[in-house]
C-alpha positions in Angstrom: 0.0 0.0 0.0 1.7 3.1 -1.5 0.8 6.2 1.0 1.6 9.8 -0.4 1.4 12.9 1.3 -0.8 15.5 0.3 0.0 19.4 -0.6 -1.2 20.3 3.0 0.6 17.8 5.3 3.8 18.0 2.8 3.8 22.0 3.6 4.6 21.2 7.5 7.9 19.7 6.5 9.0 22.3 4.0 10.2 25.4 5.3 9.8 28.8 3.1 12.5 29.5 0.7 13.4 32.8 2.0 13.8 31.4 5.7 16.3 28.5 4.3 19.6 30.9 3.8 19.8 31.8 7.8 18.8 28.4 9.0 22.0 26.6 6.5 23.7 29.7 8.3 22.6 28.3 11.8 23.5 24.8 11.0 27.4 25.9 9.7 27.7 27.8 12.2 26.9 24.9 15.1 29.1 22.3 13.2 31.9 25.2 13.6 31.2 25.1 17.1 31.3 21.6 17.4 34.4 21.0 15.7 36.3 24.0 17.0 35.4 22.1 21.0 36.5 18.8 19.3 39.9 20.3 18.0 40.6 22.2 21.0 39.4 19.6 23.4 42.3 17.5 23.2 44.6 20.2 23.0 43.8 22.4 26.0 45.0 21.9 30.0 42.6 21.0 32.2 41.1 23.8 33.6 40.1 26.7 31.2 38.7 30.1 31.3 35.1 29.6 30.7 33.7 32.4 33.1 36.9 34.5 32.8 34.1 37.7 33.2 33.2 37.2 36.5 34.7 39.7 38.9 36.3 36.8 41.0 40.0 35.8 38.5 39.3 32.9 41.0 36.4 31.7 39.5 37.2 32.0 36.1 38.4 28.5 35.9 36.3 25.5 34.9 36.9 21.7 33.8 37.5 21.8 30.0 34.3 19.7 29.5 32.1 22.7 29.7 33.5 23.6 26.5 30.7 21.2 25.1 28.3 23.0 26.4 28.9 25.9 23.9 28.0 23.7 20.8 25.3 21.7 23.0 23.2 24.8 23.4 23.8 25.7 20.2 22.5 22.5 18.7 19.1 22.9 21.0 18.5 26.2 19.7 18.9 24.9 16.1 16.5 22.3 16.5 13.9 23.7 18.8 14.1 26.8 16.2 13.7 24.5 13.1 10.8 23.0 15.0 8.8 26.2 15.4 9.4 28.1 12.3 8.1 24.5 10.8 5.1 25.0 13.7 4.5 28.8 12.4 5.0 27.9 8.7 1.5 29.5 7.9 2.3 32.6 10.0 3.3 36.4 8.1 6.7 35.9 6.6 8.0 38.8 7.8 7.7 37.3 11.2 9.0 34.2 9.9 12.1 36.1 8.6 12.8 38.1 11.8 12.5 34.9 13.8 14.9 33.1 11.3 17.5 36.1 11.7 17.2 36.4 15.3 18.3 33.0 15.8 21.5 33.4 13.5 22.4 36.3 16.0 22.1 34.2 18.9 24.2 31.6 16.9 26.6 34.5 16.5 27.1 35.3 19.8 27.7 31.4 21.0 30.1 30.8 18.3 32.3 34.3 18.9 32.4 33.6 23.1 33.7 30.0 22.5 36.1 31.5 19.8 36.9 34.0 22.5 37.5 31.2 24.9 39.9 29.2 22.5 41.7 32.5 21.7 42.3 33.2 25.6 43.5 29.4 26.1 45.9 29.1 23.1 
């Protein structure tokens, strides 16, 4: 038994054309995360400055693990965002695009604070 999808359940897993470029943006920019932790991972000490702006210089140390948190959060935003602009499909575009943006800044930010991490440690 051959089951095809109509036009209107098909639509839920397309996303608009215009909302593709910052969501391939989103997704490079998480693999760049993930690959700059792997790479430096193995290459660091122990201890590294994750927190290094906290008032305290003896807080800004933490175990090199939570260097995967950088690319962790920024593969849950990727995916939970993918998931509602595929939810909101039918909503005004211009919303869409804002939404779509928005989450590249955020991806932005992540990716420049670990790259500010790896810059401090090497």
């Amino acid at each position: 038994m051959k089951i095809s999808l109509s036009k209107k359940n098909k639509s839920f897993f397309v996303m608009p054309p215009l909302i593709k470029t910052p969501f391939l943006i989103v997704y490079l920019f998480t693999l760049i995360s993930a690959l700059t932790t792997l790479t430096f991972y193995f290459k660091t000490q122990p201890v590294v400055p994750i927190f290094y702006s906290l008032a305290e210089p003896t807080q800004h140390l933490a175990a090199k693990e939570w260097l995967f948190l950088f690319p962790l959060i920024s593969m849950i935003i990727s995916l939970l965002h993918t998931a509602l602009i595929r939810l909101l499909n039918k909503s005004e575009l211009l919303l869409l695009k804002l939404f779509a943006w928005t989450t590249v800044i955020i991806q932005t930010v992540l990716l420049l604070a670990l790259l500010r991490i790896v810059y401090i440690i090497s």
